[in-house]
C-alpha positions in Angstrom: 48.7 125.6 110.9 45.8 127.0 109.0 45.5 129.3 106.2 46.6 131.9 107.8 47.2 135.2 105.6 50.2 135.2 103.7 53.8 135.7 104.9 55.1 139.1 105.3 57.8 138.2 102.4 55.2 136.8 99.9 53.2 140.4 100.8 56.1 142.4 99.8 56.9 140.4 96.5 53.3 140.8 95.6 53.7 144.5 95.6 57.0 144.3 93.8 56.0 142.7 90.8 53.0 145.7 89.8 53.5 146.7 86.3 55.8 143.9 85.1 54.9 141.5 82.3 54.8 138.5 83.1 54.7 135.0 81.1 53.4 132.0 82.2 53.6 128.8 80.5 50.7 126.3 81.2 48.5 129.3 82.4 45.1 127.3 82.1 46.0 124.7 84.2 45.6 123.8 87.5 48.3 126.3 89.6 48.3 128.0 86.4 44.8 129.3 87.1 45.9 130.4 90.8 49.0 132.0 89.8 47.5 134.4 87.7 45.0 135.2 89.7 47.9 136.2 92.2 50.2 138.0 89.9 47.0 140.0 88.1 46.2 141.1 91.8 49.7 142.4 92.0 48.8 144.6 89.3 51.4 142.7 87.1 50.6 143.0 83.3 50.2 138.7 82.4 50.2 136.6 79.5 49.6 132.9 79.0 50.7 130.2 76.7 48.7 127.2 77.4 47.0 124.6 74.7 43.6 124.9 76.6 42.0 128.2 76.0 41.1 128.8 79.7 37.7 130.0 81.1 39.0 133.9 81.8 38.2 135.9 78.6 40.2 139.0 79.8 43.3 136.6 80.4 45.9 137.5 77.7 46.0 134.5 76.0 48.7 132.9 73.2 46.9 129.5 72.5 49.3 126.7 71.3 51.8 124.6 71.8 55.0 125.9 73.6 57.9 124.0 71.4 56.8 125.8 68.5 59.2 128.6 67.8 56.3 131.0 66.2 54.0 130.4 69.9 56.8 132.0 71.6 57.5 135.1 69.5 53.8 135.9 70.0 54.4 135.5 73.9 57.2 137.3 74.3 56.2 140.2 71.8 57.0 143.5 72.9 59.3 142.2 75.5 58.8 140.0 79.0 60.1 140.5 82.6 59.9 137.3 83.9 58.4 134.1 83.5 56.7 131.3 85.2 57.0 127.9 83.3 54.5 125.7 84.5 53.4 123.9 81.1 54.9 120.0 81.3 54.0 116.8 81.1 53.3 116.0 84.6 52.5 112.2 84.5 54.6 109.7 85.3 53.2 106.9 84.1 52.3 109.1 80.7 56.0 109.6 81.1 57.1 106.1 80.9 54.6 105.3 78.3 55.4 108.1 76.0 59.0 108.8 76.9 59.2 111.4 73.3 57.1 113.5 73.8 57.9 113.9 77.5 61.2 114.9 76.6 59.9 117.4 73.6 57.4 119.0 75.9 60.1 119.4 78.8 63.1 119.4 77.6 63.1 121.0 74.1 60.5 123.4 74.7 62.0 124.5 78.2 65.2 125.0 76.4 63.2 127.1 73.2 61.8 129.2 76.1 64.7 130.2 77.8 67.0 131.5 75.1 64.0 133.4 73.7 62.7 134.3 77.2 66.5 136.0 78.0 66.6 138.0 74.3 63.2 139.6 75.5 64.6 140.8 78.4 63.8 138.7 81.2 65.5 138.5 84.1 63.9 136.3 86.3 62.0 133.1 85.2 60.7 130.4 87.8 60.5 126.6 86.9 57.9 124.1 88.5 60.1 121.0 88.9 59.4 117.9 91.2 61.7 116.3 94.1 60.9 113.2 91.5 64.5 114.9 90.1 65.7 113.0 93.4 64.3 109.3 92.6 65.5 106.7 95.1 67.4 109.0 97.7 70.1 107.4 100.1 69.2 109.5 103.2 65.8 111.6 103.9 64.6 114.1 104.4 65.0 115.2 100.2 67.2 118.9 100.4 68.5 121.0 97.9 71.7 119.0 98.5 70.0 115.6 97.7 72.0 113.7 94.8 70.0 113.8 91.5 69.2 110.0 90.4 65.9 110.3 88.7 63.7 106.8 88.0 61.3 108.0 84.9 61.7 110.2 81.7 59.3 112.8 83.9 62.1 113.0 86.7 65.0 113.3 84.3 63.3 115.7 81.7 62.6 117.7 84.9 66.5 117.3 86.0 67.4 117.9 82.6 65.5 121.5 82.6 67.2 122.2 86.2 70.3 121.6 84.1 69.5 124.3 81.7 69.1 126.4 84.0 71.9 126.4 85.9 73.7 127.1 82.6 71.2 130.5 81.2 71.7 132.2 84.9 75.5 131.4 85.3 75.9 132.1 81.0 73.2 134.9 80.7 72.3 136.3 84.2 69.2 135.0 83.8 68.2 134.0 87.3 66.5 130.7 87.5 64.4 129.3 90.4 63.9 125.7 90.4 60.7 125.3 92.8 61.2 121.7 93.4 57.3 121.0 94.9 55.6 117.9 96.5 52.1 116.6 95.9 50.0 120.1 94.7 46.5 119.9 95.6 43.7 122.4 96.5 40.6 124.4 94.8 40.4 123.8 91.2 41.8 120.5 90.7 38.9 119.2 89.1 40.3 118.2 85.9 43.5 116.2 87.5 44.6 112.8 88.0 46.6 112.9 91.6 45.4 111.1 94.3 43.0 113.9 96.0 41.2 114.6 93.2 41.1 110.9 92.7 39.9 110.4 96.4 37.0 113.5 95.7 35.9 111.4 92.9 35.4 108.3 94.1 33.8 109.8 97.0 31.2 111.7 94.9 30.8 109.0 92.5 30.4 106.0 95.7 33.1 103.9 93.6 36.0 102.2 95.0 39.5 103.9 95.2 42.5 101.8 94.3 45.6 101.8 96.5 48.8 101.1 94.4 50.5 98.8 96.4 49.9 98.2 99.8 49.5 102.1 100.6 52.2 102.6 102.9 54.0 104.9 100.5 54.2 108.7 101.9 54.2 111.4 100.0 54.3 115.7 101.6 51.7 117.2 100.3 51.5 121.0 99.7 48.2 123.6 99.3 48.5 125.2 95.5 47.9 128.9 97.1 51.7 128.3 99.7 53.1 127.4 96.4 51.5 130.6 94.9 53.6 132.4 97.8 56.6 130.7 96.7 56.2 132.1 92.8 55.4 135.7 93.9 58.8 135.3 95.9 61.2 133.3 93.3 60.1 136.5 90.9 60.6 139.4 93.0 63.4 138.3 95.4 67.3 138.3 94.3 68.2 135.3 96.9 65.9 132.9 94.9 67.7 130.8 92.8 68.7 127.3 92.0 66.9 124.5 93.9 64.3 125.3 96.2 61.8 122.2 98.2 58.4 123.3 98.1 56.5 121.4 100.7 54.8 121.5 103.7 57.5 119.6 105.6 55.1 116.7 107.1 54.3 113.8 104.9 51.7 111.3 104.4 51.2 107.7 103.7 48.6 106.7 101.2 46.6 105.6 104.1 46.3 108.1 105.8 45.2 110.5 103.5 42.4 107.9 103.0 41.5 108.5 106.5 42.0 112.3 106.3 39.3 111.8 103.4 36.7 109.9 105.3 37.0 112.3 108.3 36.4 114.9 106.3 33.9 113.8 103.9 31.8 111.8 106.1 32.6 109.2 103.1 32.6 105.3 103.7 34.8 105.2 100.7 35.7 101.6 99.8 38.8 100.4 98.8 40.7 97.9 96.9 44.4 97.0 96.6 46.5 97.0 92.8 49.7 96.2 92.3 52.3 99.1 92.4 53.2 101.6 89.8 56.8 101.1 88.0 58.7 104.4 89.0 57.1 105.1 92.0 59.2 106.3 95.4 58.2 104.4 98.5 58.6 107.8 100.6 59.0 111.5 99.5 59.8 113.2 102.9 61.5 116.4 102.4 62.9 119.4 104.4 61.9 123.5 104.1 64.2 124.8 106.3 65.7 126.5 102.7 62.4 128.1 101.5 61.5 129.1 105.5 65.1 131.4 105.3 64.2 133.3 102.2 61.1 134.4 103.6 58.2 131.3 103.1 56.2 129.3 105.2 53.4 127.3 104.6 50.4 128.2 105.5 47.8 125.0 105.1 48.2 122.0 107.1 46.3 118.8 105.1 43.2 118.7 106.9 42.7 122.6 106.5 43.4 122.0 103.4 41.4 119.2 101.8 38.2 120.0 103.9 38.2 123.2 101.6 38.9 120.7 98.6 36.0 119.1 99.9 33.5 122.1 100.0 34.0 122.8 96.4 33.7 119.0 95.2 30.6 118.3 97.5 28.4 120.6 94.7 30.4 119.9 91.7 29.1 119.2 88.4 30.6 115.8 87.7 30.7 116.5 84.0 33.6 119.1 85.0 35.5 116.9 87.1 36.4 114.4 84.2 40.8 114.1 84.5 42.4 115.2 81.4 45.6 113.4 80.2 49.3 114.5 80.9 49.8 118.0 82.1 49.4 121.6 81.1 50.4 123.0 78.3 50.8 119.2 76.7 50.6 118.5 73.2 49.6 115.5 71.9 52.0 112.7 70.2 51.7 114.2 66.8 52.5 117.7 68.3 49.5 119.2 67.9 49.2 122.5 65.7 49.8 126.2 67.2 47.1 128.2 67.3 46.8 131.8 68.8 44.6 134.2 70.8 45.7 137.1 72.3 43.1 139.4 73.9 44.7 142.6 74.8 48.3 143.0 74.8 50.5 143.7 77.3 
């Protein structure tokens, strides 16, 4: 498996979604940034919300913080088709430390976007969760079916917005697709915290990586454009709703994607061995078959995937690749103050 084009479904979605306005929440951020690209080369008419102002100047943007009632009204002015709702705290460990303002940022402000997302007219809105919803489960691989037993405020702020979902499609016909991904990673990930962009680093920088525990841990792992195909889909195509695993459908230990990284980069890369994280799952090892009958397939495999990671972090400016904290669209403890920028209207 390579990246091969796109699936003939994710094609057809593309095309279906030219002219509509389209929100999406965290917009800036890392599959923020692909997923417009994507929908603007649909011809879909886009808007952001994000806290960072982004590095596109012709991007529509509403610059603030998405729990604030008066960020959303400037979003949604003049009506919305559909949204994508990306902006969350995305840490896990910032989760446990700052349990708060996970829950303001993902549940309060998921909640404030879909009651005024369904009064401007939307019909369709797709939600980023995590199979972290999942926690410890009895019997793998992870499916839609999997019991929900969340270990951290991130995994139970992200099953409490699956929650609120279920109730606006089945209360308001608004129909909800709760893309629950893997480990994203791909071009662009410069500013994040996961483990390849942590591997990139240390390799550029000739540091030593730490290994939480004693690495065995595996994790699927899943290229930021196949989980593009997946939005363009959820938005466009009726049979998308509820729960859907987003992942390539082969996982990883810790290890091994060490290995992948060396092979790769050429890199030595030294190691050292800490103690593990609290709220960590020992294996994440999910099935597709789901999100392969309405129409998606993955189209990376890891090593087709991170040697391109590895082409764009072999020439990067190391003042860009500095990891910013929590997630897109995140305010900070205080709540941070809206400010916003639109550039031209839908």
């Amino acid at each position: 498996m390579s990246g091969a084009p796109a699936p003939q479904g994710a094609a057809s979605a593309g095309a279906a979604l030219e002219g509509r306005r389209l929100l999406v929440t965290g917009g800036a951020g890392f599959i923020g940034r692909h997923v417009v690209r994507a929908l603007r080369a649909c011809g879909a008419r886009v808007r952001v919300i994000d806290l960072l102002s982004g590095s596109d100047p012709t991007v529509d943007l509403i610059q603030g913080d998405l729990v604030e009632p008066e960020v959303r009204a400037a979003a949604l002015e003049g009506g919305c088709d559909g949204v994508v709702h990306l902006a969350a705290v995305t840490s896990v460990l910032r989760s446990l430390e700052q349990p708060e303002l996970t829950f303001r940022t993902n549940v309060r402000a998921t909640h404030g976007l879909l009651e005024d997302a369904r009064r401007a007219g939307a019909s369709a809105l797709v939600f980023a969760s995590t199979n972290a919803v999942c926690g410890l489960a009895e019997t793998l691989p992870i499916t839609e079916a999997t019991q929900l037993r969340p270990l951290t405020p991130y995994g139970a702020t992200k099953a409490a917005g699956e929650m609120l979902m279920w109730a606006y499609t089945s209360s308001y016909g608004l129909r909800c697709s709760h893309l629950r991904l893997t480990n994203v990673y791909g071009p662009g990930m410069q500013a994040k915290d996961s483990i390849v962009a942590r591997l990139m680093r240390c390799v550029r920088l000739g540091s030593t990586f730490e290994i939480y525990g004693d690495g065995a841990q595996v994790r699927d792992y899943v290229h930021a454009h196949d989980v593009v195909d997946a939005v363009l889909l959820a938005l466009a195509d009726e049979r998308w709703h509820g729960p859907v695993v987003i992942g390539s459908g082969r996982s990883l230990s810790v290890l091994e994607v060490i290995e992948q990284v060396r092979a790769v980069t050429g890199a030595e890369l030294a190691v050292r061995h800490g103690p593990p994280k609290a709220g960590e799952m020992p294996a994440v090892v999910v099935d597709n078959s789901h999100a392969r009958a309405l129409g998606w397939r993955p189209r990376y495999d890891f090593a087709t995937g991170v040697t391109g990671v590895w082409e764009e972090w072999r020439s990067l400016d190391l003042e860009l690749a500095k990891p910013l904290a929590g997630g897109a669209g995140l305010a900070d403890a205080q709540g941070g103050k809206a400010g916003v920028r639109s550039t031209d209207g839908w």
